[in-house]
ZADO-1210 file (C-alpha; in nm, 4 decimals, padded with zeros to 6 digits):
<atoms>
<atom x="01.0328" y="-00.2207" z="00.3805" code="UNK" pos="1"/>
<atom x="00.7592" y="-00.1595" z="00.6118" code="UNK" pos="2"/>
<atom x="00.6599" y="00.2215" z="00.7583" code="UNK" pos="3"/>
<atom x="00.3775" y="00.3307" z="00.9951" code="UNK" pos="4"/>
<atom x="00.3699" y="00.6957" z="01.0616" code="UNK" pos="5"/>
<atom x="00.1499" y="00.8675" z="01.3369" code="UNK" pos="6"/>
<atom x="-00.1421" y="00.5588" z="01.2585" code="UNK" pos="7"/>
<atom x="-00.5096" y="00.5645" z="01.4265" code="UNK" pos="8"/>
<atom x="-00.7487" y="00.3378" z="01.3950" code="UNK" pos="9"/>
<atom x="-01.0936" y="00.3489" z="01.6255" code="UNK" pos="10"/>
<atom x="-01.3530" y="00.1088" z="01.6309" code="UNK" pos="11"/>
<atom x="-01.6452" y="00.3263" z="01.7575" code="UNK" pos="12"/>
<atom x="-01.5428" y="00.5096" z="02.0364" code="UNK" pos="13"/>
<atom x="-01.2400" y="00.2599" z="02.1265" code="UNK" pos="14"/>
<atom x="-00.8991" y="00.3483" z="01.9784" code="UNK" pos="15"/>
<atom x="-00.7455" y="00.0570" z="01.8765" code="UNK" pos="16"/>
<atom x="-00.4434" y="00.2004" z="01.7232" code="UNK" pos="17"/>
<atom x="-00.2974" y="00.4889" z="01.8987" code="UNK" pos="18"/>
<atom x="00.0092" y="00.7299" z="01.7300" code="UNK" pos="19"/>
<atom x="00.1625" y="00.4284" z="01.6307" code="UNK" pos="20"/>
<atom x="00.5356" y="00.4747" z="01.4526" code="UNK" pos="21"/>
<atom x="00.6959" y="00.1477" z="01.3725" code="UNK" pos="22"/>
<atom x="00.9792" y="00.0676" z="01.0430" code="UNK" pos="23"/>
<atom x="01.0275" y="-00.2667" z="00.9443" code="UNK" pos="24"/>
<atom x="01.3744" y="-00.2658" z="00.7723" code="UNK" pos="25"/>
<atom x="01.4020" y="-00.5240" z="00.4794" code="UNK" pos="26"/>
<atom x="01.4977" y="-00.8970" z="00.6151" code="UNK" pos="27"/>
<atom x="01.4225" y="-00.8210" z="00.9814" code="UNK" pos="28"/>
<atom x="01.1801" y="-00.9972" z="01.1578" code="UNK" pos="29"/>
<atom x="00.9492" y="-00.8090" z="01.4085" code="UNK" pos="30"/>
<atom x="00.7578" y="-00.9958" z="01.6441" code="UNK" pos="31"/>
<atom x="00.4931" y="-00.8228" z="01.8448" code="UNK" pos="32"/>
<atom x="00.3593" y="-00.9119" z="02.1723" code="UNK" pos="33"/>
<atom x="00.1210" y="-00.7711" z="02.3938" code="UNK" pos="34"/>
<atom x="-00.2391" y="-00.8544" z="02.6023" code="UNK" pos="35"/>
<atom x="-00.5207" y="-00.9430" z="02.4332" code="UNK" pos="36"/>
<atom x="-00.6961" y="-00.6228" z="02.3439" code="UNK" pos="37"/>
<atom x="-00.3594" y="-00.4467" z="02.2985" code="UNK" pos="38"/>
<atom x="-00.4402" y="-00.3705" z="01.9139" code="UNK" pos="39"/>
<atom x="-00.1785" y="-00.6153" z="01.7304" code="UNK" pos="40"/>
<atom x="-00.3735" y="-00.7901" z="01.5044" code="UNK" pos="41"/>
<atom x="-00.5360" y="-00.4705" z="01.3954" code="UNK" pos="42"/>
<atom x="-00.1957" y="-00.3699" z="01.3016" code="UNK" pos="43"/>
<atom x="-00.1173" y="-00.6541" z="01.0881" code="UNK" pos="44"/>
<atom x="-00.4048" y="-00.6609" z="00.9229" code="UNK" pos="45"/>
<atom x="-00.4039" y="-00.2892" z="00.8647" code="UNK" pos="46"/>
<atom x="-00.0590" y="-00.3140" z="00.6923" code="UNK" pos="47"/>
<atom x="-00.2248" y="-00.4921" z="00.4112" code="UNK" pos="48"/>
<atom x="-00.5576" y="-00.2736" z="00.4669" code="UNK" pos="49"/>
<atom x="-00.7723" y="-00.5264" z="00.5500" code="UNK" pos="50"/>
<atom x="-00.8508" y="-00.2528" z="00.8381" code="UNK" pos="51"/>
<atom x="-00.8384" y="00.1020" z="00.6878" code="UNK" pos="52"/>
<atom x="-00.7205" y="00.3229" z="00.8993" code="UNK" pos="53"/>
<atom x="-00.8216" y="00.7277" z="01.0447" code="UNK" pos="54"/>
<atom x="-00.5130" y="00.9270" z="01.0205" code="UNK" pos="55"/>
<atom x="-00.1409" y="00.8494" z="00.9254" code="UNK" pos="56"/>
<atom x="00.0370" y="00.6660" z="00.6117" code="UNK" pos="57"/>
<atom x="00.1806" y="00.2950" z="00.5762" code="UNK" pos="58"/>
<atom x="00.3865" y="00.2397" z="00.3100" code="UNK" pos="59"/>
<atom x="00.5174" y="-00.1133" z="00.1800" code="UNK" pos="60"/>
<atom x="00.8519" y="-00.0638" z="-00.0080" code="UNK" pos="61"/>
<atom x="00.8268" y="00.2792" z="-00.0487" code="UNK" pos="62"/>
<atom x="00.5007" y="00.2699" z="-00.1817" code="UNK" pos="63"/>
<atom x="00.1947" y="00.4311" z="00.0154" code="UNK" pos="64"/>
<atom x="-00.0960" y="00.1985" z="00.0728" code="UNK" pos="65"/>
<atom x="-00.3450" y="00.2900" z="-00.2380" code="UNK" pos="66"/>
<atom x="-00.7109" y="00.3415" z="-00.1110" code="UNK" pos="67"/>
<atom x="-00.8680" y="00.0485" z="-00.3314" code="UNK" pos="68"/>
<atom x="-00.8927" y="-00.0617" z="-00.6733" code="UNK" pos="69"/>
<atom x="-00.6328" y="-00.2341" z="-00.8910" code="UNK" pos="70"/>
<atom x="-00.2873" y="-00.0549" z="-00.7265" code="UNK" pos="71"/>
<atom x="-00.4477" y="-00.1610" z="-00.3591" code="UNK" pos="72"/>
<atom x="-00.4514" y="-00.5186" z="-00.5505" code="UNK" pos="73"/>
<atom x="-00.1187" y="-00.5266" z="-00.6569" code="UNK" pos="74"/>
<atom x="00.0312" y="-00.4273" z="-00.3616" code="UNK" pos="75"/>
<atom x="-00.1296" y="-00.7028" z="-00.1698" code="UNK" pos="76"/>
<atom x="00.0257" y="-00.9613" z="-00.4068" code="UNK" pos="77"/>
<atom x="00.3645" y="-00.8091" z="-00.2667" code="UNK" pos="78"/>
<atom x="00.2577" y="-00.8941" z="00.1262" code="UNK" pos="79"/>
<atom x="00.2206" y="-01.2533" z="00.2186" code="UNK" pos="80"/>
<atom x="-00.0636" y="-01.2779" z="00.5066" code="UNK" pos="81"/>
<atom x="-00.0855" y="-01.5854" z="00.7637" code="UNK" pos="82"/>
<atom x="-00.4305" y="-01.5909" z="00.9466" code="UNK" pos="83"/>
<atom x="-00.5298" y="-01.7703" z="01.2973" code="UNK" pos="84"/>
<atom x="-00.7267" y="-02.0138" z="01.0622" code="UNK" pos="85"/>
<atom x="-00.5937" y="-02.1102" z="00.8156" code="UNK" pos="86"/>
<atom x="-00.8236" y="-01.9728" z="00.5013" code="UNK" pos="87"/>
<atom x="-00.7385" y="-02.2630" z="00.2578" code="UNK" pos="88"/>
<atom x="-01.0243" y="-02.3042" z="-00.0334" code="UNK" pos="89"/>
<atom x="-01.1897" y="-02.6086" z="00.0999" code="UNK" pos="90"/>
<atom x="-01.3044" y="-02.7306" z="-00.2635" code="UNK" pos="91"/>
<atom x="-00.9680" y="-02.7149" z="-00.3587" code="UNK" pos="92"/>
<atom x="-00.6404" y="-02.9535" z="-00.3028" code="UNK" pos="93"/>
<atom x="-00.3523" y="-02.8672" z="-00.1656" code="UNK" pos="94"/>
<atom x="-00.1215" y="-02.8001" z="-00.5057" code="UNK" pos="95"/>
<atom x="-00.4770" y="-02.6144" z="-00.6513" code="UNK" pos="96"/>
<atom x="-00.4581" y="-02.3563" z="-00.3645" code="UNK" pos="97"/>
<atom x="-00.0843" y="-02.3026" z="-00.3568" code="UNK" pos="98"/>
<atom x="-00.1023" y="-02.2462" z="-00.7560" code="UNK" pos="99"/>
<atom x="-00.3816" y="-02.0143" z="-00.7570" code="UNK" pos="100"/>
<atom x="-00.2527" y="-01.6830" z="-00.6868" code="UNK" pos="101"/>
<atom x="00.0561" y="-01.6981" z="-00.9506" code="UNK" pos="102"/>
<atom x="-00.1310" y="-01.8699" z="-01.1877" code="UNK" pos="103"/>
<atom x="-00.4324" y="-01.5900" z="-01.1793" code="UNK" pos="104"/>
<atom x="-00.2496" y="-01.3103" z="-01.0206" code="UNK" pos="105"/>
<atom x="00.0966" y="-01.2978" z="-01.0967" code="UNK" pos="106"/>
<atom x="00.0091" y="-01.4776" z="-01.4545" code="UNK" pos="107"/>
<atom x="00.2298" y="-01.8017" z="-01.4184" code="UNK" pos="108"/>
<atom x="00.2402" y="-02.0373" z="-01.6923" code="UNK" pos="109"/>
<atom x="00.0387" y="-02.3970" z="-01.5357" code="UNK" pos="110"/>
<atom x="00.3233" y="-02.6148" z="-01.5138" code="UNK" pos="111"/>
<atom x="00.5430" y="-02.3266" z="-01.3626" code="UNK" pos="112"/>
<atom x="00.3299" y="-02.2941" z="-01.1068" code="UNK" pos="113"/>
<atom x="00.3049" y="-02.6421" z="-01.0354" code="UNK" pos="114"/>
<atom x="00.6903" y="-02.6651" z="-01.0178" code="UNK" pos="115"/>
<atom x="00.7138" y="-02.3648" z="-00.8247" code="UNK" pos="116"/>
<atom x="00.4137" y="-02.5111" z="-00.5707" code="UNK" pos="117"/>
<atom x="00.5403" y="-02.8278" z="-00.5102" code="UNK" pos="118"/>
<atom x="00.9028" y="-02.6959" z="-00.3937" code="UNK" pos="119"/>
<atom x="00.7441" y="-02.5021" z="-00.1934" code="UNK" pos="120"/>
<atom x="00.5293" y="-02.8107" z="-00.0376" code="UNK" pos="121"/>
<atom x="00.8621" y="-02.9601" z="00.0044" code="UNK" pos="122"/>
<atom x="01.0253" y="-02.6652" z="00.1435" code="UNK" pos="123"/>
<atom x="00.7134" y="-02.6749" z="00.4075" code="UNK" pos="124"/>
<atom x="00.7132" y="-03.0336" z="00.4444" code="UNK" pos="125"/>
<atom x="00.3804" y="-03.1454" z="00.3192" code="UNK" pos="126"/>
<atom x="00.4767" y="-03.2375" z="-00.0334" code="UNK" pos="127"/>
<atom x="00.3183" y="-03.5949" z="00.0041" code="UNK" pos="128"/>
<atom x="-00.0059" y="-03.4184" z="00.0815" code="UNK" pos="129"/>
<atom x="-00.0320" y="-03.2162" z="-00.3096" code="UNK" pos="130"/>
<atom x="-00.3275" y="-03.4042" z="-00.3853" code="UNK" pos="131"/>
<atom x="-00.5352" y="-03.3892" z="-00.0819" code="UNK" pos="132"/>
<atom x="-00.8162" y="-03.1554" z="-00.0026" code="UNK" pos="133"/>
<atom x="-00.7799" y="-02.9447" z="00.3710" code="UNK" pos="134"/>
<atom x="-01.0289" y="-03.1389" z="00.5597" code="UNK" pos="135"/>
<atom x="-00.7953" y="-03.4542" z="00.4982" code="UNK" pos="136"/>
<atom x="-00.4691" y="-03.2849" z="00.6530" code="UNK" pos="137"/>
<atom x="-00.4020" y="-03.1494" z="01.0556" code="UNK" pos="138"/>
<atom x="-00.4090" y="-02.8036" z="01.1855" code="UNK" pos="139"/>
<atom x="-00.0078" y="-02.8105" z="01.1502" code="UNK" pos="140"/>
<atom x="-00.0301" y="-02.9237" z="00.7893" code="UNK" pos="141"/>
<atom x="-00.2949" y="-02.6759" z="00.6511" code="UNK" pos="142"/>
<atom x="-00.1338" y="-02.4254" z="00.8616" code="UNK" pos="143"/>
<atom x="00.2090" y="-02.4944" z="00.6628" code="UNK" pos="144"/>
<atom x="00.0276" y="-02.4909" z="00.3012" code="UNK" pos="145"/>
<atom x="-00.1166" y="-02.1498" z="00.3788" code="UNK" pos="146"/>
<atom x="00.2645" y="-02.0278" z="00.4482" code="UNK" pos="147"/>
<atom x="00.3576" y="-02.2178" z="00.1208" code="UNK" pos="148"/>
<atom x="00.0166" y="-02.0448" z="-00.0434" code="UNK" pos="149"/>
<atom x="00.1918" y="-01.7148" z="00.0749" code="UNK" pos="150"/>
<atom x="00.5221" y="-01.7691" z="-00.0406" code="UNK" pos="151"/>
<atom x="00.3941" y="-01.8632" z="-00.3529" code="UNK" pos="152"/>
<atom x="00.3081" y="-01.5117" z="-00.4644" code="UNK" pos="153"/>
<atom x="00.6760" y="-01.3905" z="-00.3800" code="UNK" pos="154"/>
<atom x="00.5835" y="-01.1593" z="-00.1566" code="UNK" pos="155"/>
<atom x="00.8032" y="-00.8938" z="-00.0253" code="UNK" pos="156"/>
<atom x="00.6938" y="-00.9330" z="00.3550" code="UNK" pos="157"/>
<atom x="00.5401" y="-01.1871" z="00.5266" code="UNK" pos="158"/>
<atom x="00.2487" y="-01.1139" z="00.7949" code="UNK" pos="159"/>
<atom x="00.1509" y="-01.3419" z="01.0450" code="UNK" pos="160"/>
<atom x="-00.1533" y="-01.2998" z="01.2708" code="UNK" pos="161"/>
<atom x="-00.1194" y="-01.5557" z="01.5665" code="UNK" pos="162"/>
<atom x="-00.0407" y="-01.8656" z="01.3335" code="UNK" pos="163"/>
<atom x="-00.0372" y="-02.0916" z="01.5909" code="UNK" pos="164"/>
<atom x="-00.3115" y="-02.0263" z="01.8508" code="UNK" pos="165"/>
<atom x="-00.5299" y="-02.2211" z="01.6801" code="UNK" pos="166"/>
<atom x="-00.3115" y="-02.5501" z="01.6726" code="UNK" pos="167"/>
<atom x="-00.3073" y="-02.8095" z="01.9160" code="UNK" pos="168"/>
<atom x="00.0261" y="-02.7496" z="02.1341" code="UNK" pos="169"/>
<atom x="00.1945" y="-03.0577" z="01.9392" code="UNK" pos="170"/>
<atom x="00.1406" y="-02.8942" z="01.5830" code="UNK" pos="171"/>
<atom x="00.2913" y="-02.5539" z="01.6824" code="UNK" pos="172"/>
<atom x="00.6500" y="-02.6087" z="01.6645" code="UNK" pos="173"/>
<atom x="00.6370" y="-02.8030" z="01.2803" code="UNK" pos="174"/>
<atom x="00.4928" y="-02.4060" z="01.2328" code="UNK" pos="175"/>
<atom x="00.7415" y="-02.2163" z="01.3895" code="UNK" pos="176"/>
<atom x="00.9966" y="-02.3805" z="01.2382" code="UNK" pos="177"/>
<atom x="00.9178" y="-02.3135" z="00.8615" code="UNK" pos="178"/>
<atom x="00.8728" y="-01.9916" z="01.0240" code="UNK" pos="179"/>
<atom x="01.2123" y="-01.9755" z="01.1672" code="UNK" pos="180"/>
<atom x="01.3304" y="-02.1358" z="00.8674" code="UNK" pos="181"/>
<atom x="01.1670" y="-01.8205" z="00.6706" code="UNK" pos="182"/>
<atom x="01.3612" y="-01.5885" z="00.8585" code="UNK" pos="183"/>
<atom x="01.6885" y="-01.7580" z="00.8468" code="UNK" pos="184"/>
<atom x="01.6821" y="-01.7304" z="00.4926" code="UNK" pos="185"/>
<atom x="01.6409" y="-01.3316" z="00.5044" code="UNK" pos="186"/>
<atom x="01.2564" y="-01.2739" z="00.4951" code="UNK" pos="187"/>
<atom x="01.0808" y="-00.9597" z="00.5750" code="UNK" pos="188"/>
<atom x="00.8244" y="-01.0717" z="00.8597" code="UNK" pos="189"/>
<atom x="00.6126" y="-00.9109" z="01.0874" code="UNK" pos="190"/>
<atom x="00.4699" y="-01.1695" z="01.3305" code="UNK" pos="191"/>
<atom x="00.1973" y="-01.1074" z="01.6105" code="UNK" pos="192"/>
<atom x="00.2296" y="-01.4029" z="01.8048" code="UNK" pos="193"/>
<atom x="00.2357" y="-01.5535" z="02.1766" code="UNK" pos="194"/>
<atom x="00.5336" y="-01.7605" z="02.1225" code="UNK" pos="195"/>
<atom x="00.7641" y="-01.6253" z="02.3619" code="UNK" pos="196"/>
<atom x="01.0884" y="-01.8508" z="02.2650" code="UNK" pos="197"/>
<atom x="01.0291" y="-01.7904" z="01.8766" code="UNK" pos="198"/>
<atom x="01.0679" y="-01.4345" z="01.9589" code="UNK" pos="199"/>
<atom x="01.3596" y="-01.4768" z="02.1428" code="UNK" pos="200"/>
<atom x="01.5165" y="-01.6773" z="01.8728" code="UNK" pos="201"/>
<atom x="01.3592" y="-01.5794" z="01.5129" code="UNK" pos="202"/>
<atom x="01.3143" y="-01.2018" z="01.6040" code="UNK" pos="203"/>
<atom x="01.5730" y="-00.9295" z="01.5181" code="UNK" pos="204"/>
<atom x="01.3074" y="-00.7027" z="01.7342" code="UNK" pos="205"/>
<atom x="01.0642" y="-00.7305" z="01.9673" code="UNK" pos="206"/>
<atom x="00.7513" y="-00.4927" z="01.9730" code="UNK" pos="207"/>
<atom x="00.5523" y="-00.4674" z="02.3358" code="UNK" pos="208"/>
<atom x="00.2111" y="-00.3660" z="02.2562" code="UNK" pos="209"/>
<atom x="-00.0600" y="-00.2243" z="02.5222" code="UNK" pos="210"/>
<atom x="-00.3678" y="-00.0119" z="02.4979" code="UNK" pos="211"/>
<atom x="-00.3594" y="00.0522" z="02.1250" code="UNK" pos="212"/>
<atom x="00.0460" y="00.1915" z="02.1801" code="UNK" pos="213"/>
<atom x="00.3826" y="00.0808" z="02.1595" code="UNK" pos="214"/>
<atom x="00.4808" y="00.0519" z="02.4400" code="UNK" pos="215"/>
<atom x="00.8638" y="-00.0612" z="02.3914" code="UNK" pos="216"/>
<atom x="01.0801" y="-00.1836" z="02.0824" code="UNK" pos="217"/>
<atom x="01.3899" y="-00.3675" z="02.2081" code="UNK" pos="218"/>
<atom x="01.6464" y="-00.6358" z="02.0801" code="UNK" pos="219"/>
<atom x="01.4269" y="-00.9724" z="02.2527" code="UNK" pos="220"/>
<atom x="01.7676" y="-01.0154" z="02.4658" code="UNK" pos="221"/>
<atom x="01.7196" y="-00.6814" z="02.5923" code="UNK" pos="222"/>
<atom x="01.3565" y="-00.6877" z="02.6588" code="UNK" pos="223"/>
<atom x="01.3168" y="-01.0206" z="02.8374" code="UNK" pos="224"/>
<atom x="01.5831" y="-00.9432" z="03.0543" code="UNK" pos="225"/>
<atom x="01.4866" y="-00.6184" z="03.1214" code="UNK" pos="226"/>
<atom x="01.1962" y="-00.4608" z="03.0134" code="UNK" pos="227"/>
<atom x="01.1464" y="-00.0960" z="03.0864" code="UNK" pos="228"/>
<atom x="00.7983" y="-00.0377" z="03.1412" code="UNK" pos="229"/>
<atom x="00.5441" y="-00.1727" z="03.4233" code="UNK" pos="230"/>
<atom x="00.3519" y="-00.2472" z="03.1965" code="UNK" pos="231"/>
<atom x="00.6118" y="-00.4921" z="03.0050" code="UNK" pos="232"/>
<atom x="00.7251" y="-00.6067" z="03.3643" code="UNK" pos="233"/>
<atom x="00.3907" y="-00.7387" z="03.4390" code="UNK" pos="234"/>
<atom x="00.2827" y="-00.8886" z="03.1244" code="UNK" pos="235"/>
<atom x="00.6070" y="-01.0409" z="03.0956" code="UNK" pos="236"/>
<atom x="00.5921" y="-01.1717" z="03.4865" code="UNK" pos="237"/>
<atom x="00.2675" y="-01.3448" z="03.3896" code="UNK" pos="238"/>
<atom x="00.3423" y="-01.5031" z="03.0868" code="UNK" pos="239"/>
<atom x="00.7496" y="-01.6267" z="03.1852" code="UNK" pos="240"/>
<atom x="00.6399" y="-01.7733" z="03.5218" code="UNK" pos="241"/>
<atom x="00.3736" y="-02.0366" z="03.3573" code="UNK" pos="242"/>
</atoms>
């Protein structure tokens, strides 16, 4: 579903994204973990090329990522993308920004959407908040309508940059379980995340990311019981013993 070959990205003379080589098979979910600095939310937000890159192809389905324009457009429909903050139109209630895409993008008929939206709202649990605006709902809740807001376009895979580091520590597991939920049910998802147990129980891989590289790919049974590298060793020896 998802293919980086040989990818580069620099910002100025740092390089951010180093030779990286990573497939994403359809319904697997990849989460990837690494230090601050390590270059993983660069890579999720160049998959949808919200960060062009220097050198090497992504491809999305088969498809490689079109420069700009109109094809650059319509593959972006076809990748859901989860920020840190949550990005919901403030002017706008919940059921408005959930039906907004399909209505304008994907051309739904009104009502459709509606119907469509408000399953999802139920699906995500915040059904009984359709006619609210953002401000009026918690981290958790907006955070949950902008994964119902993705799911809405019918997207092929699902990116999520650090959904829940910017929720109080009460809100974050109401998040990771739509999101476990998601990938129960078979969806493509790349996640960049510090959740250690939702990796251990969502992902069908783990990434370790470092420096701009991958570092290791492993099953997360086989990485957080023995990671290869020192480099995994110590960020993992850090994290596991808080």
């Amino acid at each position: 579903m998802v293919v980086l070959d040989h990818v580069n990205k620099h910002f100025g003379d740092l390089h951010v994204l180093e030779d990286i080589n990573l497939t994403v098979k359809r319904g697997e979910v990849v989460v990837v973990i690494g230090p601050s600095g390590a270059g993983k939310s660069t890579l999720c937000r160049a998959i949808n090329r919200l960060e062009t890159i220097d050198s090497g192809t992504i491809e999305i389905d088969g498809v490689s990522l079109p420069a700009e324009g109109r094809p650059l457009a319509r593959l972006r429909a076809d990748v859901g993308m989860v920020f840190q903050s949550f990005n919901l139109f403030a002017h706008k209630t919940i059921l408005e920004n959930v039906t907004l895409g399909p209505t304008k993008v994907r051309r739904l008929q009104k009502a459709q959407a509606r119907e469509q939206a408000m399953a999802l709202l139920e699906r995500v649990g915040v059904a009984n908040q359709a006619d609210k605006y953002p401000a009026q709902l918690s981290g958790g809740q907006q955070q949950r309508v902008a994964i119902a807001r993705s799911l809405a376009m019918r997207p092929k895979v699902m990116l999520f940059d650090e959904p829940t580091s910017a929720l109080d520590p009460e809100m974050i597991n109401e998040v990771l379980d739509v999101m476990t939920d998601l990938a129960k049910d078979g969806m493509t998802m790349i996640v960049v995340s510090h959740e250690m147990g939702f990796a251990r129980k969502a992902a069908n891989r783990v990434v370790f990311m470092a420096d701009g590289k991958v570092m290791e790919e492993a099953t997360p049974e086989e990485f957080f019981t023995n990671p290869q590298t020192s480099r995994a060793k110590d960020f993992l020896s850090k994290i596991l013993t808080h």
